[in-house]
C-alpha positions in Angstrom: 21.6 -27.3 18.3 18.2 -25.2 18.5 19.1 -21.7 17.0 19.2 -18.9 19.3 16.1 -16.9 17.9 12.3 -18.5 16.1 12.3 -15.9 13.5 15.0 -13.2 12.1 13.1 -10.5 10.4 15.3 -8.0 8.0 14.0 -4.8 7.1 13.4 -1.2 8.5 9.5 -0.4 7.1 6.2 -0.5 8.7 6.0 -4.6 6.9 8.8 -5.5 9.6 7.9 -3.7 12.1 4.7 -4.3 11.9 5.8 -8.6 11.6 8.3 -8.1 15.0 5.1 -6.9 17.0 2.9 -9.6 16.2 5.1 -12.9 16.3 6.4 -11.6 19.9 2.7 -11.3 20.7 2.7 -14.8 20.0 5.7 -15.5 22.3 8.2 -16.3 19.5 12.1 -15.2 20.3 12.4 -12.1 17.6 15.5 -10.8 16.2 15.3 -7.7 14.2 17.7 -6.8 11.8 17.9 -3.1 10.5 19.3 -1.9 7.8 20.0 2.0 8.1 17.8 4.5 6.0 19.3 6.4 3.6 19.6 10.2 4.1 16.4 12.2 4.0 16.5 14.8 0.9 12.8 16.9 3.2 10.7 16.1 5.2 9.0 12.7 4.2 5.6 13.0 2.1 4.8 9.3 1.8 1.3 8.5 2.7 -0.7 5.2 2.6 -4.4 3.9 2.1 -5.2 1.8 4.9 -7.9 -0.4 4.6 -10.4 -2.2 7.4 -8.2 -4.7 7.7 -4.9 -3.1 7.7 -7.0 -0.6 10.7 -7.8 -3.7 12.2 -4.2 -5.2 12.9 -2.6 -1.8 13.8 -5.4 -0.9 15.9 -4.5 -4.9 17.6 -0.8 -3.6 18.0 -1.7 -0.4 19.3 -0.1 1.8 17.4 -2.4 2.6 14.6 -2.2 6.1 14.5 -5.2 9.0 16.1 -6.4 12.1 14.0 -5.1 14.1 12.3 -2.5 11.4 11.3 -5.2 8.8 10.0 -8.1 10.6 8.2 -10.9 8.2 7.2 -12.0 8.3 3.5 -15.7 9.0 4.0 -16.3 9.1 -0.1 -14.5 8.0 -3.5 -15.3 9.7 -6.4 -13.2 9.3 -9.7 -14.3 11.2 -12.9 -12.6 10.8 -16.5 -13.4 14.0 -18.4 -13.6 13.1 -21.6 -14.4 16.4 -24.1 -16.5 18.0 -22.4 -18.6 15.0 -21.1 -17.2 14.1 -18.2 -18.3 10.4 -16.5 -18.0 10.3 -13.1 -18.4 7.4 -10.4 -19.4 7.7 -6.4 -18.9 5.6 -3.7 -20.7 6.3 -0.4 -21.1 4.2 2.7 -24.6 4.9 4.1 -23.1 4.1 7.8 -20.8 7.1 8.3 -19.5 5.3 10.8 -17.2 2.3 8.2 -15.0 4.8 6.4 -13.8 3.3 2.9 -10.1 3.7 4.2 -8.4 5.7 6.3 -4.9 7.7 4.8 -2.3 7.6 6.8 0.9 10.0 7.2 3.7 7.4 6.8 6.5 9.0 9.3 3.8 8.7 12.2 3.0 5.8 11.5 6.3 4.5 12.0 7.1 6.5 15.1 4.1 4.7 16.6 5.8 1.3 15.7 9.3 2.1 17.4 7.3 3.5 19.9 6.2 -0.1 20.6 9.8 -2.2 19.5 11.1 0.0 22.0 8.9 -1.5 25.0 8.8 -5.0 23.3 11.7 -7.1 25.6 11.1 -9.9 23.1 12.4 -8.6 20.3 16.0 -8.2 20.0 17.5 -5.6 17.5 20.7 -7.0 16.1 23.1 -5.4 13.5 24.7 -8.3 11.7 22.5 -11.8 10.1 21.6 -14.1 12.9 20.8 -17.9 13.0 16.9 -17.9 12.9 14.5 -21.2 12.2 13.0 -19.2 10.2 14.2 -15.4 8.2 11.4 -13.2 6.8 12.5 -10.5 3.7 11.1 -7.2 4.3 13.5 -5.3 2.5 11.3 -4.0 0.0 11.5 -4.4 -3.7 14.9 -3.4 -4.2 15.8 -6.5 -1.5 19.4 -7.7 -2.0 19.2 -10.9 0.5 15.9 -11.9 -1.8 18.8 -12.9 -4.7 21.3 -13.9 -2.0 18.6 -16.9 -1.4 18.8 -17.3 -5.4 14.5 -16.1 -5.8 14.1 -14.6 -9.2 12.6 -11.1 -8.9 10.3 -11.1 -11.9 9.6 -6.8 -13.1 7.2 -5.8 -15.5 8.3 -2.0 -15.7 5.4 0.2 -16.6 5.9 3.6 -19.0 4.7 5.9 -16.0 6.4 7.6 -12.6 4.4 8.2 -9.5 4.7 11.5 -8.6 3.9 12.2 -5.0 3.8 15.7 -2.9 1.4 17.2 -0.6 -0.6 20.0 -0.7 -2.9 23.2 1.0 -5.7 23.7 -0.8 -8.1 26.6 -0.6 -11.2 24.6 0.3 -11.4 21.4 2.9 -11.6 17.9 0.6 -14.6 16.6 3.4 -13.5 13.3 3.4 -13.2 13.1 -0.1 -10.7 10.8 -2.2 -10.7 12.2 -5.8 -9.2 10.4 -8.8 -9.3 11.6 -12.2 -8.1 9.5 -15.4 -7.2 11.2 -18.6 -4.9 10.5 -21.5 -3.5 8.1 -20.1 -2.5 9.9 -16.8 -4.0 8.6 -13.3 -4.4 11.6 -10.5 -5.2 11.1 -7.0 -5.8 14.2 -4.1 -6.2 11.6 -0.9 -7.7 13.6 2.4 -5.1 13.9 5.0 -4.5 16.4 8.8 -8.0 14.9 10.1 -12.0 14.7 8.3 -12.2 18.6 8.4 -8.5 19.2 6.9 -7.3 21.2 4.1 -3.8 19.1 3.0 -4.2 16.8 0.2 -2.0 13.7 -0.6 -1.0 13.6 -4.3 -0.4 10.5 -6.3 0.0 11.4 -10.0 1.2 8.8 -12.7 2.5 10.5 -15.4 4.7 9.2 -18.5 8.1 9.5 -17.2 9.4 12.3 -19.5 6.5 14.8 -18.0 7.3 13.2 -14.4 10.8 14.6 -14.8 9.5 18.0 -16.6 6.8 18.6 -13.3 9.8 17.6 -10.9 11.6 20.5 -12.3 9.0 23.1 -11.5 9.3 25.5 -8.9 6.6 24.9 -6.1 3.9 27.3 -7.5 4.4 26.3 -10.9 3.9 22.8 -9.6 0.9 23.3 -7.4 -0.6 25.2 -10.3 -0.1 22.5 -12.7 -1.7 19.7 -10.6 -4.5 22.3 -10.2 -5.1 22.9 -13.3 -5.2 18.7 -14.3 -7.6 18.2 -11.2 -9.8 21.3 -12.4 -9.1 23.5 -9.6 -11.5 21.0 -7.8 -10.3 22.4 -4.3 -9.6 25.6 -5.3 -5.6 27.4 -5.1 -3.2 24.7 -4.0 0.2 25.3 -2.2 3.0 22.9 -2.0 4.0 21.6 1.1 7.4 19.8 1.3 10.0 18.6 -1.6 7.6 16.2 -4.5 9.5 13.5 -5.2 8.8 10.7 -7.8 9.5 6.9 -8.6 9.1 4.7 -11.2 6.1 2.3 -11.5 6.1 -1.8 -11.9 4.2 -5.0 -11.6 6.7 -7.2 -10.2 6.5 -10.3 -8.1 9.3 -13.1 -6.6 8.7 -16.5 -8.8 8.9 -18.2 -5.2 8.1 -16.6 -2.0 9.1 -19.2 0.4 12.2 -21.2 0.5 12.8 -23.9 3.7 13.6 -21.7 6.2 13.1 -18.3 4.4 9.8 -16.4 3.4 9.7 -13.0 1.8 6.8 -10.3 3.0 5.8 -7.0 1.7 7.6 -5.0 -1.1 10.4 -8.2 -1.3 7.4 -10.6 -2.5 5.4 -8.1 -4.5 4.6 -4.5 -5.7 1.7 -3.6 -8.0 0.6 0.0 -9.5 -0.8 2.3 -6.4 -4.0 3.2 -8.7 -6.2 0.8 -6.2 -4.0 1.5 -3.4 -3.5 -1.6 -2.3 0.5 -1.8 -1.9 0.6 -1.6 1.9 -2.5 -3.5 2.6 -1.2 -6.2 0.7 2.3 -5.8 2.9 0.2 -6.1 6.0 -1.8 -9.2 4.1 0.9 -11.0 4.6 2.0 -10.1 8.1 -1.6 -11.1 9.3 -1.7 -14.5 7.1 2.1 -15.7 7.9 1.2 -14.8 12.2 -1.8 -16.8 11.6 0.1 -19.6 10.0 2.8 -19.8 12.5 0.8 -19.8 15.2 -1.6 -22.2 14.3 1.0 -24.8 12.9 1.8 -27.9 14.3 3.5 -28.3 17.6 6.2 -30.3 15.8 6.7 -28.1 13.4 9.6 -25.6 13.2 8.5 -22.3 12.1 10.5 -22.9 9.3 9.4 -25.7 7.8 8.6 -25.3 4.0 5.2 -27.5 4.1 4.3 -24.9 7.0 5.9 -21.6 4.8 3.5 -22.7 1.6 0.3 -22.6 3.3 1.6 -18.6 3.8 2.9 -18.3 0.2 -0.9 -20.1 -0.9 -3.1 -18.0 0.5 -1.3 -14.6 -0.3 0.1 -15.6 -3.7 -4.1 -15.7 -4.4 -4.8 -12.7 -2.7 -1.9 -10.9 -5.0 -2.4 -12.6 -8.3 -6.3 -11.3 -7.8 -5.6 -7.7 -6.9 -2.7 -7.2 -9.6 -4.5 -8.5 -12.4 -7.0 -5.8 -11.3 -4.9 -3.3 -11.0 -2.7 -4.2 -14.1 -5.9 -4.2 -16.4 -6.9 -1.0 -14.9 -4.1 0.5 -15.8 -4.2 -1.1 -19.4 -7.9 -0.1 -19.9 -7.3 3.8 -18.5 -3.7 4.1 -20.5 -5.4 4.0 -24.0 -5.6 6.2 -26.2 -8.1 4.9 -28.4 -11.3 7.2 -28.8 -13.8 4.9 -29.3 -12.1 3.0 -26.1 -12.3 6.7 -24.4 -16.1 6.4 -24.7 -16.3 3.5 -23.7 -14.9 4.3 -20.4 -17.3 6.7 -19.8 -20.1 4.7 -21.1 -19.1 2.2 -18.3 -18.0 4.9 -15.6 -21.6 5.9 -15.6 -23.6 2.9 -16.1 -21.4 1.4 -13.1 -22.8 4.8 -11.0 -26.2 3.6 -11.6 -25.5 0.2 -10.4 -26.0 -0.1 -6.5 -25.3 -3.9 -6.0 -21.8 -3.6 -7.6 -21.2 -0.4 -6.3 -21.5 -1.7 -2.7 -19.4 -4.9 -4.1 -16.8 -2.4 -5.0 -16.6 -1.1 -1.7 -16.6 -3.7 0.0 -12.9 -5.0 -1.4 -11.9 -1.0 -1.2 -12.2 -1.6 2.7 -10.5 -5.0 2.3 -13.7 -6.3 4.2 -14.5 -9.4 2.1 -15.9 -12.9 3.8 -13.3 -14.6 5.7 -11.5 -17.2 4.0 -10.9 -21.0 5.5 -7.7 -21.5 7.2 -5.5 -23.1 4.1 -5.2 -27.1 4.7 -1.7 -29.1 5.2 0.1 -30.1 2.1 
């Protein structure tokens, strides 16, 4: 007998959510299972970088969020400071027009996607695990169905937290997404509330002892201390909600597809945010496993594990390229060496100089490489 539903998608984030949408676009029978969020400490203070083609899907969907919830980068500058010679690095689009990425407040974001369930007749919420052709993992990283399917979840733990808040700041960031590496330590002040705003997202990795020790501060002692590690580069900083903090890995499912069962998003993979990449890569492989369903076979369940490995190809690449990146990033930046120190620099400046790379580097910031070919048939 033909289950009742095509696909059962478990998880509650913007991975799922996003997944539900575009499979009942493609007229498959959707059952969404939600898991219920855990109680909210404040007000939520997540916030993602959104690349072209993460804009691109959303904006498909219609629900990608309008300004002052999605604030286009217009400029990326990172700086290491070094002892009194600081190196810094700019990247500019000439065409105002492409922003780099866009940062986007996470609980509007996923307003606008219920929004859209809520109108979707196709999709089916459900409460309990339903027969499916096919079940798509988007529980995150912390995904208890992934080992109920018997994947191994391999974790690399790095030594640092990410320590995330929001903050007013005296003067407007225009656009601006700043980055500073130093001892070790990787700060980012992303522009959010719109290209003319004053609120900054902060994502700050920090060895986990100081994590705990800046989590402790009282609010001004906190906004003070991230001012005084960025250089008061936007002048007196407020806090704005409750900073909260978790600790970082490199961590990726040995298989990501079993006959009948693929993982997405967070279940599948999560890298360091210094590139921030971790959603994009999420809605990677929402856009690749739509593609491959609806391009398969007409004899093929959606399902089938020759069909599920052209998905798990494709984005396994895709992942394996970006966290090596990211990983060796974090490797190069996290010593302490001296003579690696100036190095850095040394390279941080010569790379400012270099306009061909430069615009290469851009162009995988906006996640706006060539197009691959669709992946072949096993």
């Amino acid at each position: 007998m033909n289950p009742r539903y095509d696909v059962a998608i478990l998880g509650s984030g913007v991975v799922a959510h996003t997944l539900a949408l575009l499979l009942a676009r493609e007229r498959l029978r959707v059952a969404l299972l939600r898991q219920p969020a855990p109680p909210a400490a404040g007000p939520d203070i997540r916030a993602y970088a959104l690349n072209q083609a993460s804009h691109a899907l959303l904006s498909d969907l219609r629900v990608w969020p309008e300004a002052p919830a999605a604030t286009p980068v217009r400029q990326m500058w990172v700086c290491e400071p070094g002892d009194g010679h600081p190196a810094t690095l700019s990247l500019t689009l000439p065409d105002p027009s492409q922003p780099l990425a866009w940062i986007v407040d996470v609980p509007t974001l996923e307003q606008r996607l219920l929004q859209a369930l809520a109108y979707q007749g196709t999709i089916e919420p459900v409460d309990h695990p339903v027969q499916a052709a096919l079940t798509v993992v988007c529980e995150g990283k912390h995904s208890s169905t992934r080992a109920q399917y018997g994947i191994e979840y391999e974790v690399q733990a790095y030594a640092h937290t990410a320590v995330a808040a929001r903050l007013r700041c005296a003067r407007p960031h225009e656009g601006v997404a700043r980055q500073w590496f130093q001892n070790g330590d990787v700060l980012a002040l992303l522009p959010m509330d719109g290209p003319g705003g004053d609120l900054v997202a902060l994502v700050w990795s920090v060895q986990h002892a100081r994590a705990a020790e800046l989590l402790a501060l009282s609010a001004p002692a906190f906004a003070d201390a991230v001012g005084q590690a960025c250089g008061h580069a936007l002048g007196a900083m407020s806090t704005e909600g409750q900073p909260a903090g978790w600790p970082l890995q490199l961590s990726r499912a040995r298989h990501w597809v079993r006959p009948g069962v693929a993982l997405a998003g967070d279940a599948a993979h999560a890298m360091h945010p210094l590139a921030g990449q971790g959603l994009n890569m999420g809605l990677g492989d929402v856009a690749e496993l739509g593609r491959v369903l609806r391009e398969r076979e007409y004899w093929r369940s959606p399902g089938d594990w020759r069909l599920l490995r052209r998905y798990e190809r494709a984005r396994r690449a895709d992942f394996d390229r970006m966290a090596a990146l990211t990983d060796g990033l974090y490797g190069l930046f996290g010593h302490g060496d001296t003579r690696i120190q100036a190095l850095r620099r040394w390279g941080l400046r010569a790379f400012d100089q270099l306009n061909p790379l430069k615009l290469c580097a851009i162009r995988q910031a906006q996640g706006s490489g060539p197009v691959r070919p669709a992946p072949g048939s096993l």
